[in-house]
N, C-alpha and C positions, 0 to 999 in steps of 0.2 A: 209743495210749491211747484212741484213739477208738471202739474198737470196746470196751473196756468200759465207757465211757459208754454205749454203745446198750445194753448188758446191766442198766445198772445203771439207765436211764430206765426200760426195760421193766418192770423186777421194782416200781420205783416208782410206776408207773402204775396195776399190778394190786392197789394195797394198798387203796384203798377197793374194788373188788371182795372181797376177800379177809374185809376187815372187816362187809361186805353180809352176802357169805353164810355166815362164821362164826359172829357175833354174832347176827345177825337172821335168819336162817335163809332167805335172797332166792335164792331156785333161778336165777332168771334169770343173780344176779352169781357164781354156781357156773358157770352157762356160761360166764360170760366169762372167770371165771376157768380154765379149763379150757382155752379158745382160745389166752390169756394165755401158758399154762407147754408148751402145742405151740409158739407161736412160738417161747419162752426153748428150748426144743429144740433147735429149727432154727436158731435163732444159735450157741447153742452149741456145735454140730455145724458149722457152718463155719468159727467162728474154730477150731476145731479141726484141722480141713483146713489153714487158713491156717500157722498153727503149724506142723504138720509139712512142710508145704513149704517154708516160710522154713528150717526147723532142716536138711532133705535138699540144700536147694538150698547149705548151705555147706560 
């Protein structure tokens, strides 16, 4: 369960970015947030890896 804590701190992290540049229109918290959801990629994409190795490996 730890590794959807990591997914689930990250997507929480990005919500005042989110709120930045939705609401207020802050281009800077559009980049962050943009950084933000390549990271939520790249995790998602290995717990995904992970997953299918656990599920082959039995």
């Amino acid at each position: 369960m730890s590794r959807f804590s990591e997914v689930k701190n990250l997507v929480m992290s990005l919500e005042g970015d989110f709120e930045k540049f939705y609401d207020k229109g802050n281009q800077a918290a559009g980049t962050r947030v943009r950084k933000g959801m390549q990271d939520l990629k790249n995790l998602a994409q290995e717990i995904r890896t992970e997953v299918q190795d656990k599920k082959n490996a039995e």
